[in-house]
N, C-alpha and C positions, 0 to 999 in steps of 0.2 A: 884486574882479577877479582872475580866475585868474592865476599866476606864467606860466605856460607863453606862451609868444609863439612864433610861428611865423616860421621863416626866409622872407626871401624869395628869391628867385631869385640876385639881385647877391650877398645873401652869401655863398650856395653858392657860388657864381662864383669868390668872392674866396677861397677857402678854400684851406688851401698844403698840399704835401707830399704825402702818401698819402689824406691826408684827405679833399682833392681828388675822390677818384675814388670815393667814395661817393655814393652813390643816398639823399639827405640829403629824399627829399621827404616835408614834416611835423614835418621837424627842431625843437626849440624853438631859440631863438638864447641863450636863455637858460635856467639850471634852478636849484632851490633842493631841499637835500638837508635834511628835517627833522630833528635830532637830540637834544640835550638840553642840560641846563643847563652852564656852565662847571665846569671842575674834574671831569667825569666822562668817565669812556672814551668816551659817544656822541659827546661835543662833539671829542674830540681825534680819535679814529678817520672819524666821516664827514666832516669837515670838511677831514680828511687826503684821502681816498677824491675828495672833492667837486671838489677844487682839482686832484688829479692827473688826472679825467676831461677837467675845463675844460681843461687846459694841452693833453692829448693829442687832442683833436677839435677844439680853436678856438674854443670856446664862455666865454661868460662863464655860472659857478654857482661856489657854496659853499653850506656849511655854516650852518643858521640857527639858533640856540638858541630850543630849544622846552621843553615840560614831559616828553618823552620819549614813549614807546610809545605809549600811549591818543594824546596830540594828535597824533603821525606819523600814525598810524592816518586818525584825523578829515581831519587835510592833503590826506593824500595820495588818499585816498577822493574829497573833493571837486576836488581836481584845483589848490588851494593852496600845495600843493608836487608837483613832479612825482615824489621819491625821499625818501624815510625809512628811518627804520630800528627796530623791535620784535621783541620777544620773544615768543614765541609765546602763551603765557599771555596778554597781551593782547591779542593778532592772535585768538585765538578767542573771546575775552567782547565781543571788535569784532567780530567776524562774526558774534556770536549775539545784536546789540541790545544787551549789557551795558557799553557805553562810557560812562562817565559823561559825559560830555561831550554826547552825543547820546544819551541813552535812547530805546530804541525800533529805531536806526536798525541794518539789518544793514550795516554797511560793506564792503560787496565789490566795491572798484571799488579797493580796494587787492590790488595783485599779487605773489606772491615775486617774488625778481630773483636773490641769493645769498646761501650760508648766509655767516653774519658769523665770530659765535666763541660762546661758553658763556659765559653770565653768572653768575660764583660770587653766590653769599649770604655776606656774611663781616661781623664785627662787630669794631669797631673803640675801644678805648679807651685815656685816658691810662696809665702805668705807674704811675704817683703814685696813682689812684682805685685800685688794689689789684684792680679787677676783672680775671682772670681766665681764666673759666668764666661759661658765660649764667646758670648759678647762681647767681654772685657777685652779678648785677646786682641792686641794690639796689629793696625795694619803691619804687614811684611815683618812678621812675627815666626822666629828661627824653631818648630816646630821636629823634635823628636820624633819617628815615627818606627823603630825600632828597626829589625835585617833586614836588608834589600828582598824583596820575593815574602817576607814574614804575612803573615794574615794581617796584623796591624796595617804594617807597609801597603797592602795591597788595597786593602780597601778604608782606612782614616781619612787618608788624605782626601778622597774623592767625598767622603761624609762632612769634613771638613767643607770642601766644595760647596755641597749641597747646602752646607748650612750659611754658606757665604763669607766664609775664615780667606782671608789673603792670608799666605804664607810663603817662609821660605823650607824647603824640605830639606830633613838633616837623617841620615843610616846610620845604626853601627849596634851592636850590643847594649844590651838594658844595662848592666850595670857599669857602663862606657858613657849612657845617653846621662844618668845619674849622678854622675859626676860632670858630665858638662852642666847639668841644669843648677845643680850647687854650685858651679864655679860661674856662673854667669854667662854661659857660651851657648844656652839655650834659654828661651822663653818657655816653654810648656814641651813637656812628653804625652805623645797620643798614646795610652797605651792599649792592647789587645790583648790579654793573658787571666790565664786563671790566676784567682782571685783567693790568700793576698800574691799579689807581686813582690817577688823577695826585695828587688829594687827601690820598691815602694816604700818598706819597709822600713829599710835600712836607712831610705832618706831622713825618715819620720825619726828615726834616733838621734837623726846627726843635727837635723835642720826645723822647723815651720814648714809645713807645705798646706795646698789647698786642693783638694781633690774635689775637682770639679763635675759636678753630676746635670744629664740634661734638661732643660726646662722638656715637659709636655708636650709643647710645639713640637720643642727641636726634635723629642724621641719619634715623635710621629713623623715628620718627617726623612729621617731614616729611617726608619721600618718599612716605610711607603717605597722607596729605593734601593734597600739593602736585605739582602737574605739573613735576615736578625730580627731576633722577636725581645717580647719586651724581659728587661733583668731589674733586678735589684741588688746591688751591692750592698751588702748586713752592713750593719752601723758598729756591730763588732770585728769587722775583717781589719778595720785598722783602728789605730787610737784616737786620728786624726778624726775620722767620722763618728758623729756626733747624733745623726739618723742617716736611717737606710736611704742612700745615692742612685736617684734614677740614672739605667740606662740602658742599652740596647747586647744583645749576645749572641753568640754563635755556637753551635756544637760542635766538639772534638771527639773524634774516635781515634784510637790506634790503627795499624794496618798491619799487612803481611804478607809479605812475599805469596803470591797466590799459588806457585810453585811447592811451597813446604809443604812438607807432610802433615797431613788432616790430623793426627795423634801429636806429631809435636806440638801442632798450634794449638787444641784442644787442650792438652794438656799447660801450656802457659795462660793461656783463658780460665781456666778450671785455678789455676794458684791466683793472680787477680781479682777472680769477682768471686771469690770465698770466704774474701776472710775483709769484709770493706773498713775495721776495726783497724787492722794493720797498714791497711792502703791508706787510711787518716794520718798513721803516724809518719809514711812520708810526706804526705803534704793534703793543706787540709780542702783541697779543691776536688779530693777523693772521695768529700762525700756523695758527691753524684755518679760515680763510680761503681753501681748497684745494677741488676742484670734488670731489672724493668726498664730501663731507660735503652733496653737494646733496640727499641721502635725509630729512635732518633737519627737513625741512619735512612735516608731516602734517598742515597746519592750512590754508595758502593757496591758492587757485590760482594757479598758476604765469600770468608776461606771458609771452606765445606767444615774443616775443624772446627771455627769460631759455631758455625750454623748448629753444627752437632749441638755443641754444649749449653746453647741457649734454647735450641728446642728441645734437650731432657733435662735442663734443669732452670729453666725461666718459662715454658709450658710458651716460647716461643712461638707466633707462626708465619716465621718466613717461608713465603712460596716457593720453589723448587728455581723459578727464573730470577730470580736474585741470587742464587746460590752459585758460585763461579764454578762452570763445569757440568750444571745440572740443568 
């Protein structure tokens, strides 16, 4: 059964304040924003994002722990969740049939909505393992690489590859992979996530660690192979770092059921990228989270709502054939 439930009349009715005088027909009464596992930026950011729509429109949603990008994808495509959130990289092996999840199927009944922020690739180990450098990393070396299907997941390990890492490959939740790498039951976490990493984080309090940034080579390298261009990790995003950590990133946008109504989603886009002050205070990978960065999407079509609100109020100009429906 689809999440999406539709307002009826009375609740409109009942609806207070500004909110009130919205044209809510279609409305869901309720909505579920796909994100990913605990312990990672998707779970802490849309979950932030999800509960601050709910509060400002009247609606009951949040935030659902998913396996990330590929299952948002899948969600939101079938109409399972009304809002998600992925990384482009998989937003196009999802539109091109390559979803594991659903082989075959082109998913494009998922919409952009907003660009999110940049997800570094950054690798993470104890200070006591002496690792380093991806050099260091030890042959057949037990390698975190976050939820089966995750962005991380999908393409680290192949980067890894590239760079010529033997490994052994380890799934599960970030703050699951965090606790084996403190307990000794992994050598290194590959991680993929906006930046800081709650998991990272919290290592950083318990433990030593060494956040490992890429030599030059190695960034070039991926770049050359991978739909990621060059990042820098601030030397302020953790304690641990000492100067700004080379490395490579990905862009994340939200999505949405390409089904919703143009005014609902417009109107969830319009409390998002208005107030980017408050979007910091859930988490601070929000700072890119600003409506010029809405160019960054080359892969979605755009929900005609999202389109509205960035071309009258980002002087946007998406063409009419990227626009789902147009």
């Amino acid at each position: 059964m689809k999440i999406v439930q539709f307002v009826t009349a009375t609740a409109v009715a009942l609806a207070c304040g500004a909110a009130a005088a919205q044209d809510r027909t279609g409305w869901p009464e309720s909505f579920t924003v796909g994100t990913a596992s605990q312990g990672g930026t998707y779970f802490a950011y849309g979950s932030g994002w999800a509960n601050l729509v709910a509060e400002e429109l009247g609606l009951s949603g949040g935030g659902e722990v998913t396996g990330g990008p590929m299952q948002n994808m899948a969600l939101v495509h079938t109409g399972d969740a009304a809002f998600g959130m992925t990384t482009m990289g998989p937003a196009a092996e999802s539109l091109g049939g390559n979803n594991p999840i659903a082989p075959g199927l082109a998913m494009d009944n998922a919409c952009a909505m907003f660009p999110m922020y940049q997800t570094p690739f950054s690798v993470t180990a104890l200070s006591s393992s002496g690792i380093t450098t991806i050099a260091d990393i030890p042959d057949g070396a037990k390698i975190g690489f976050g939820p089966a299907g995750s962005t991380s997941d999908t393409y680290f390990p192949r980067m890894m590859e590239t760079l010529g890492v033997n490994f052994e490959r380890r799934n599960g939740g970030w703050t699951d992979l965090g606790g084996q790498l403190q307990d000794g039951l992994l050598d290194v976490i590959a991680f993929a996530a906006g930046v800081p990493v709650p998991a990272v984080s919290q290592l950083e309090v318990q433990t030593d660690v060494n956040i490992i940034e890429f030599t030059e080579e190695e960034q070039a390298a991926v770049m050359d192979a991978f739909p990621v261009s060059q990042f820098n990790i601030a030397s302020d995003t953790y304690t641990t770092l000492e100067a700004d950590a080379r490395s490579v990133s990905m862009w994340n946008f939200s999505i949405a059921n390409c089904d919703l109504p143009a005014s609902f989603v417009e109107a969830v886009v319009d409390i998002v990228m208005s107030d980017n002050e408050r979007m910091m205070t859930i988490h601070k990978a929000a700072r890119s989270t600003v409506p010029e960065n809405w160019d960054k999407n080359t892969v979605l079509m755009w929900h005609p709502g999202a389109a509205k609100w960035f071309r009258d109020n980002a002087g946007a100009e998406i063409p009419d054939d990227m626009v789902f429906g147009g």
